[in-house]
TORDREN-539729 format. One record per atom (N, C-alpha, C, O): residue number from 1; residue in three letters; atom name; x, y, z. Coordinates in steps of 0.1 Angstrom, whole numbers, always signed. Layout:
<atoms>
ATOM num residuo atomo    px    py    pz
ATOM NUM     ala    CA     X     Y     Z
...
</atoms>
This chain:
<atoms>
ATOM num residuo atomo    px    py    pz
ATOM   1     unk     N   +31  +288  -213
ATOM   1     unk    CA   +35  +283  -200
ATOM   1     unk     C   +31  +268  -199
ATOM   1     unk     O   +38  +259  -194
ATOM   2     unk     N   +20  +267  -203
ATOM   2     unk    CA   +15  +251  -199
ATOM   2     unk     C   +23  +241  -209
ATOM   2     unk     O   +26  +229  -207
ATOM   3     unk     N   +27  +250  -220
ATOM   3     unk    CA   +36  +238  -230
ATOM   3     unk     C   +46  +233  -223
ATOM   3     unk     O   +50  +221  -224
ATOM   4     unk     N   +52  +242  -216
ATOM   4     unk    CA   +70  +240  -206
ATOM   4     unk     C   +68  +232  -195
ATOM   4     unk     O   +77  +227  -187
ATOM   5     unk     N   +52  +229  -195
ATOM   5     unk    CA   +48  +219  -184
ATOM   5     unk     C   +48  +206  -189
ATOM   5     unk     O   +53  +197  -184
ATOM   6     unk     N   +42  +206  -200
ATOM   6     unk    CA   +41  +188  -204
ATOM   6     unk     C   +52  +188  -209
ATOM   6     unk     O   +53  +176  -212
ATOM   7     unk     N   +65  +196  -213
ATOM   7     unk    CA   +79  +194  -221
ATOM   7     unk     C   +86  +186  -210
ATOM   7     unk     O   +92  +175  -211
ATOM   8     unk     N   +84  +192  -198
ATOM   8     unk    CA   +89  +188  -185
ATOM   8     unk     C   +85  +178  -181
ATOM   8     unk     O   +90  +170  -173
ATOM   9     unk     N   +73  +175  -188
ATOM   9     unk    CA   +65  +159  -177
ATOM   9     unk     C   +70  +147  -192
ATOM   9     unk     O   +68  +135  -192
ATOM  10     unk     N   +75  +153  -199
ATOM  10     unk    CA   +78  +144  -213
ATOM  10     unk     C   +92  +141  -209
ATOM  10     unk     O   +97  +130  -210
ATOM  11     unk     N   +96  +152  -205
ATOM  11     unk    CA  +115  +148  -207
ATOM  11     unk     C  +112  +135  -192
ATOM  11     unk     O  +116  +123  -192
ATOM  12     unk     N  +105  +140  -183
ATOM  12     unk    CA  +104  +129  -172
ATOM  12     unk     C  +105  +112  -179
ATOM  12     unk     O  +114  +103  -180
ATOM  13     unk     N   +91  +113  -183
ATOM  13     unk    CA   +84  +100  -186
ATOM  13     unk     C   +96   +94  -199
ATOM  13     unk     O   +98   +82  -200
ATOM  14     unk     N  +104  +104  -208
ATOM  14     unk    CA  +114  +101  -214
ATOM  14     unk     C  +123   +93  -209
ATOM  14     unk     O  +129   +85  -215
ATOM  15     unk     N  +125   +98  -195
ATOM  15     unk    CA  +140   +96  -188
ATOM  15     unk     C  +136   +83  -180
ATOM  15     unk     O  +145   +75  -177
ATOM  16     unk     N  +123   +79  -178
ATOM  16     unk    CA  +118   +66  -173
ATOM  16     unk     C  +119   +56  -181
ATOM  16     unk     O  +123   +46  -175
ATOM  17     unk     N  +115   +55  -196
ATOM  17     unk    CA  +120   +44  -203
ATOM  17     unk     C  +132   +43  -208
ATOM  17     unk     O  +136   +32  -212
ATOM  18     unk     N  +139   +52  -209
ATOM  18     unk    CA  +153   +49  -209
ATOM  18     unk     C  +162   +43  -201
ATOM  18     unk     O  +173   +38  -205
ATOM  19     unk     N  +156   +44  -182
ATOM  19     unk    CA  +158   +41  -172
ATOM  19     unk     C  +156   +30  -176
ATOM  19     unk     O  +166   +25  -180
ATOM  20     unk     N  +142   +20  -178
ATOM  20     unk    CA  +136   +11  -180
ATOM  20     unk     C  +141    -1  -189
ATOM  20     unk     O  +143   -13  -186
ATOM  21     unk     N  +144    +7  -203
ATOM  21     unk    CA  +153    +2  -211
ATOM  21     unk     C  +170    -3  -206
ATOM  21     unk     O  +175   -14  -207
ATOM  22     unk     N  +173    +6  -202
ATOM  22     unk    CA  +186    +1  -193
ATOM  22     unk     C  +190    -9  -185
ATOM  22     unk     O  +200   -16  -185
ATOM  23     unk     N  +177   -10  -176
ATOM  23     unk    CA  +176   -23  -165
ATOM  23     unk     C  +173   -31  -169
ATOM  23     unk     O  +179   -41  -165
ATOM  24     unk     N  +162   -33  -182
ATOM  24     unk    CA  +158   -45  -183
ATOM  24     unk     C  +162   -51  -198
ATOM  24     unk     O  +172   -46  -203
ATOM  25     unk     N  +153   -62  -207
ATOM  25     unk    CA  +154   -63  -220
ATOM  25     unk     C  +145   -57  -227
ATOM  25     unk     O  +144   -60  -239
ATOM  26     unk     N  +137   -46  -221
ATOM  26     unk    CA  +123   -39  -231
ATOM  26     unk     C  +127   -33  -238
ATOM  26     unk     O  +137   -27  -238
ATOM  27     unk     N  +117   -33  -251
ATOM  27     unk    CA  +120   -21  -261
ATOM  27     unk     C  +112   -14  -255
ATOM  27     unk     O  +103   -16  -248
ATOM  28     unk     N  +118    -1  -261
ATOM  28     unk    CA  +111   +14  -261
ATOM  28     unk     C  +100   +15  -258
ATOM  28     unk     O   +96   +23  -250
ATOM  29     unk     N   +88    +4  -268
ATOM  29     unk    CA   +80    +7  -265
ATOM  29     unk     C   +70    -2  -255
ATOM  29     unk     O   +58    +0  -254
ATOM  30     unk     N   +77   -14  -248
ATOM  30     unk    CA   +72   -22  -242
ATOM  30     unk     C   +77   -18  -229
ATOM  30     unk     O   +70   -20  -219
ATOM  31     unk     N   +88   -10  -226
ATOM  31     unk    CA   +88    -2  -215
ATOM  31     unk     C   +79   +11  -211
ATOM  31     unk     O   +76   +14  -199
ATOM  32     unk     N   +74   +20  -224
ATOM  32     unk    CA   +63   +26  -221
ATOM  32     unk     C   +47   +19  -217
ATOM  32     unk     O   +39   +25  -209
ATOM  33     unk     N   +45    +8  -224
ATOM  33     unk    CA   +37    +3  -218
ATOM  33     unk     C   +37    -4  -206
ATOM  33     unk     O   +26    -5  -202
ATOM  34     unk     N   +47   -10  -198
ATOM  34     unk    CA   +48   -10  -189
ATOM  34     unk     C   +47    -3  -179
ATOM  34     unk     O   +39    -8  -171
ATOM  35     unk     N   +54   +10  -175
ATOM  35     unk    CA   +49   +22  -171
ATOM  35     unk     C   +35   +26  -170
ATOM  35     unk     O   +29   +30  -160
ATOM  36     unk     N   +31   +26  -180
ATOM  36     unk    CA   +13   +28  -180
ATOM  36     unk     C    +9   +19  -172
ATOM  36     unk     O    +0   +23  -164
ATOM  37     unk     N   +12    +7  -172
ATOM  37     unk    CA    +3    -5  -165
ATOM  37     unk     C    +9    -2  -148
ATOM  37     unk     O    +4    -4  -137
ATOM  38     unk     N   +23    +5  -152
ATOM  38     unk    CA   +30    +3  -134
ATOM  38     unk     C   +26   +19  -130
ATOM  38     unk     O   +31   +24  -120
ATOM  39     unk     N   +15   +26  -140
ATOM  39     unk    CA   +13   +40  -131
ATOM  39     unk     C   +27   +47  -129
ATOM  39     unk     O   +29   +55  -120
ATOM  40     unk     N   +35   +45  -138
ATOM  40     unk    CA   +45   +53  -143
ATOM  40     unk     C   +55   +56  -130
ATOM  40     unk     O   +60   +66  -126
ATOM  41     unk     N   +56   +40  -123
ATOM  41     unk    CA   +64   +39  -113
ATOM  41     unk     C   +75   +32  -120
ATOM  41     unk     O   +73   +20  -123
ATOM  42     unk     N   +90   +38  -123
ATOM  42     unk    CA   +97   +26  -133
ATOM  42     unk     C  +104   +13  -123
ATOM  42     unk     O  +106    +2  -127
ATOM  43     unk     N  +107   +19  -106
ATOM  43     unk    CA  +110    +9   -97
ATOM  43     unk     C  +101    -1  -101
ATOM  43     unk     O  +105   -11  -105
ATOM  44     unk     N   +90    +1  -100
ATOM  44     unk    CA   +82   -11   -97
ATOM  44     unk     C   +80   -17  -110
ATOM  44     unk     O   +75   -28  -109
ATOM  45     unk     N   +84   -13  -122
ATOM  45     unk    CA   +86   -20  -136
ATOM  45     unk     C   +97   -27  -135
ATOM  45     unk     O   +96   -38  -139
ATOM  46     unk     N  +107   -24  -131
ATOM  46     unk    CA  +120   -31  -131
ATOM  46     unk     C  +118   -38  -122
ATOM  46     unk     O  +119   -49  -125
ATOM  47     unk     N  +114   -36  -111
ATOM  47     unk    CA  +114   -51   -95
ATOM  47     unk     C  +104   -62  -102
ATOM  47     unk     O  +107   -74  -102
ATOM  48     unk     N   +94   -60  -108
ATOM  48     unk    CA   +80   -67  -117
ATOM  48     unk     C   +92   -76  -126
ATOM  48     unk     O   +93   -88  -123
ATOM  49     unk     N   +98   -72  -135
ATOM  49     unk    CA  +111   -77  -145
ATOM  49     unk     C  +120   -80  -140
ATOM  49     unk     O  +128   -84  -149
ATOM  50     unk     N  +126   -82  -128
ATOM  50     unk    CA  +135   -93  -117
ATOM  50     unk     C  +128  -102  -109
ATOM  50     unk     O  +133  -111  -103
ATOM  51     unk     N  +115   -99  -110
ATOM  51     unk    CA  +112  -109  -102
ATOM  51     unk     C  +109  -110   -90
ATOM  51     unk     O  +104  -120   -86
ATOM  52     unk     N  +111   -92   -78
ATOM  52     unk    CA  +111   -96   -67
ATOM  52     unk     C  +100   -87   -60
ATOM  52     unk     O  +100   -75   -62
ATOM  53     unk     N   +94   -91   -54
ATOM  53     unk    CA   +80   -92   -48
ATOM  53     unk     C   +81   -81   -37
ATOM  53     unk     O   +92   -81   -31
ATOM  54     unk     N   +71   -69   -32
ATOM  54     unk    CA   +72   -63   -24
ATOM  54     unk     C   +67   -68   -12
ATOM  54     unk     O   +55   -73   -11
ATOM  55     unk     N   +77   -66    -2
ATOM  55     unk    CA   +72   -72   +10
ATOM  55     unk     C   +63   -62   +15
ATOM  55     unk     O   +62   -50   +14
ATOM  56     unk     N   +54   -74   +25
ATOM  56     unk    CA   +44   -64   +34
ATOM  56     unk     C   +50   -61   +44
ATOM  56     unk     O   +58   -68   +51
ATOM  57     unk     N   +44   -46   +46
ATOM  57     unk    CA   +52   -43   +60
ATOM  57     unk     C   +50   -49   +70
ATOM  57     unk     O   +38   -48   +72
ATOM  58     unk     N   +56   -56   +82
ATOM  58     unk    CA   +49   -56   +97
ATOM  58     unk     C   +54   -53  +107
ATOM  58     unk     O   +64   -57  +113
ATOM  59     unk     N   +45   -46  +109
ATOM  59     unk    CA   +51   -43  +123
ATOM  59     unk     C   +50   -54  +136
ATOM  59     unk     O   +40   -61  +139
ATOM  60     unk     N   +63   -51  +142
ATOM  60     unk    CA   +68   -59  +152
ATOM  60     unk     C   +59   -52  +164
ATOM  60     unk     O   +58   -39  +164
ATOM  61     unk     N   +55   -59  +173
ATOM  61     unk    CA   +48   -58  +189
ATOM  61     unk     C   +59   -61  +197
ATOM  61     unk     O   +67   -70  +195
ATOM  62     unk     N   +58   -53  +208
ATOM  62     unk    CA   +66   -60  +217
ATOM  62     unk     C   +55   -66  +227
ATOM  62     unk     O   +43   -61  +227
ATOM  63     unk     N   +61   -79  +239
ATOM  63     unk    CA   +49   -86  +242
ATOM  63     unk     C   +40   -75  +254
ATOM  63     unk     O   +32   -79  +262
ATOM  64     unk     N   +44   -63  +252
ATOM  64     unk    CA   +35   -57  +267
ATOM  64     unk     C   +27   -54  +253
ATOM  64     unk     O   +17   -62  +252
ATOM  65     unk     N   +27   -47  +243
ATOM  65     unk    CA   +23   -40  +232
ATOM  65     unk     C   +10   -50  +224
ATOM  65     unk     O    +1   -48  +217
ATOM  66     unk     N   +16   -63  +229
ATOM  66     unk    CA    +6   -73  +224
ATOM  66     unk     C    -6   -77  +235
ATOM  66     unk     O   -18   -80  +232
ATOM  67     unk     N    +0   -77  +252
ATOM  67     unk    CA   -10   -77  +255
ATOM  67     unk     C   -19   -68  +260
ATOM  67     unk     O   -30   -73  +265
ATOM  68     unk     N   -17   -58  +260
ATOM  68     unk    CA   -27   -44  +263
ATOM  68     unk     C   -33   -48  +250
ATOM  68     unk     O   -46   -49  +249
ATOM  69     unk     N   -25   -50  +238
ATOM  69     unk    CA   -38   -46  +226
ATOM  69     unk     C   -50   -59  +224
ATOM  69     unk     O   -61   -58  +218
ATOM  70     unk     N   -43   -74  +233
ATOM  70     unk    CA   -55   -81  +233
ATOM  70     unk     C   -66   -78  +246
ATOM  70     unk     O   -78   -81  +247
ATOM  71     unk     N   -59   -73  +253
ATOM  71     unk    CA   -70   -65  +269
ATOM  71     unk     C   -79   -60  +264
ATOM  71     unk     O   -89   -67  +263
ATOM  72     unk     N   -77   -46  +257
ATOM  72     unk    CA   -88   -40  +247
ATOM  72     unk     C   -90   -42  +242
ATOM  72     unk     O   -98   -33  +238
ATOM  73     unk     N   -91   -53  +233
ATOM  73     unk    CA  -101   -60  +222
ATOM  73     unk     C  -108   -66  +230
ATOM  73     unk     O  -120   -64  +229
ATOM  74     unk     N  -104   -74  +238
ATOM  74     unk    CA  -114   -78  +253
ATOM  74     unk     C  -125   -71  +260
ATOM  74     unk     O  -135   -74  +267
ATOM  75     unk     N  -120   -60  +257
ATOM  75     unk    CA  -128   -53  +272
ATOM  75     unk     C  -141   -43  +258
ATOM  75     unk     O  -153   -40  +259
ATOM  76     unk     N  -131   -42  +248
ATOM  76     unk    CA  -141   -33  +240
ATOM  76     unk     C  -153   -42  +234
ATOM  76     unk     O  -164   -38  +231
ATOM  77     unk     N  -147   -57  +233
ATOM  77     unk    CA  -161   -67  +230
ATOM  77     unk     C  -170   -67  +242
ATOM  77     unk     O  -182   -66  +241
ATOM  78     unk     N  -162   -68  +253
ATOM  78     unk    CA  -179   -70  +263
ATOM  78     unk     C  -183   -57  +262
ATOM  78     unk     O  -195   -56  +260
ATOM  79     unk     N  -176   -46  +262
ATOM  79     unk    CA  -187   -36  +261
ATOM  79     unk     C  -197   -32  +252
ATOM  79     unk     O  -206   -23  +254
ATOM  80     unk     N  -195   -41  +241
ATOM  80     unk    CA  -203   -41  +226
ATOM  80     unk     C  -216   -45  +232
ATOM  80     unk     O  -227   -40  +230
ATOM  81     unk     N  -211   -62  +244
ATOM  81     unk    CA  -216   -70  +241
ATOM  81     unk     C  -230   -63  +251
ATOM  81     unk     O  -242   -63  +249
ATOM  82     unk     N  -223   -57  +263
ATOM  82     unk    CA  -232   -51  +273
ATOM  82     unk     C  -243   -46  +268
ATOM  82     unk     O  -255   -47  +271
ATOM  83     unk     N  -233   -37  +255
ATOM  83     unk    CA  -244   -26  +256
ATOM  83     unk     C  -257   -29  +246
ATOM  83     unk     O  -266   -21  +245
ATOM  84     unk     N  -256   -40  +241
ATOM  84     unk    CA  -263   -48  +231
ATOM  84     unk     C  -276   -52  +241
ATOM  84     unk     O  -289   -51  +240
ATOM  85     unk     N  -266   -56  +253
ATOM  85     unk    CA  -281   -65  +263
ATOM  85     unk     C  -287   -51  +269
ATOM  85     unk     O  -299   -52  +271
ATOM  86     unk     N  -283   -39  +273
ATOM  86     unk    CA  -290   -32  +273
ATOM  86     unk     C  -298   -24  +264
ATOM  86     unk     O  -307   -18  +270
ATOM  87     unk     N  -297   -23  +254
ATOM  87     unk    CA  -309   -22  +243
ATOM  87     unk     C  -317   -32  +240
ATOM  87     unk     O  -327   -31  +233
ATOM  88     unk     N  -313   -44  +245
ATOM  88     unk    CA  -327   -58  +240
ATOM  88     unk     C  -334   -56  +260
ATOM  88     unk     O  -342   -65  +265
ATOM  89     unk     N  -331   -48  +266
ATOM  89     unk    CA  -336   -53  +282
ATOM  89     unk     C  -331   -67  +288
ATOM  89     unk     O  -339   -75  +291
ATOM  90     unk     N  -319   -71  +288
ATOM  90     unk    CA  -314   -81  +293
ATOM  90     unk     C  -305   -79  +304
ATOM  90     unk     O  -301   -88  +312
ATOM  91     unk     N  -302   -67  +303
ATOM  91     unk    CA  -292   -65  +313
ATOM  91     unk     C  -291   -63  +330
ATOM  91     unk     O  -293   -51  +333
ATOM  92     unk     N  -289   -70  +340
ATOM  92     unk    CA  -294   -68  +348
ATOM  92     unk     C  -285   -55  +357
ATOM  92     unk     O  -274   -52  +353
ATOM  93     unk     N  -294   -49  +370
ATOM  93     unk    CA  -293   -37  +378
ATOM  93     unk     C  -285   -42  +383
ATOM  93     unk     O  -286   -54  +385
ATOM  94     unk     N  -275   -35  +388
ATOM  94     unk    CA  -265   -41  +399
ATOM  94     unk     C  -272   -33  +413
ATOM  94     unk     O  -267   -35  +424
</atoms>
């Protein structure tokens, strides 16, 4: 049973340099080494061999979304800051 397992992960990794070979100008075996280096991603061997760069994702804010999240970065710093002067005794009793 475990043989039918790597036959299976062979015919895979087969079907990836062939893929690889197709898209690009690699030989056989400069497309298997590629794959090893791309973690046996072949998109990412072929996008690497055109040229084109994965964008970073970002996410878009909308402006309420931006300013609640600078409020809380606000309010969570003074409370750092508070709570800092109450472990040195700086903080005064209201």
């Amino acid at each position: 049973m475990g043989d039918n397992i790597s036959l299976v992960e062979t015919d895979k990794i087969n079907g990836k340099i062939e893929l690889v070979v197709r898209q690009t100008n690699y030989t056989p075996e400069q497309a298997s080494e590629k794959l090893k280096e791309y973690n046996f991603d072949e998109i990412a061997v072929i996008k690497a061999y055109l040229g084109i760069e994965d964008k970073q994702k970002t996410t878009k804010k909308s402006i309420n979304q931006e300013i609640y999240s600078q409020l809380r970065f606000r309010l969570d710093s003074n409370m750092r800051n508070y709570n800092e002067r109450v472990e040195r005794g700086e903080a005064r009793k209201l």
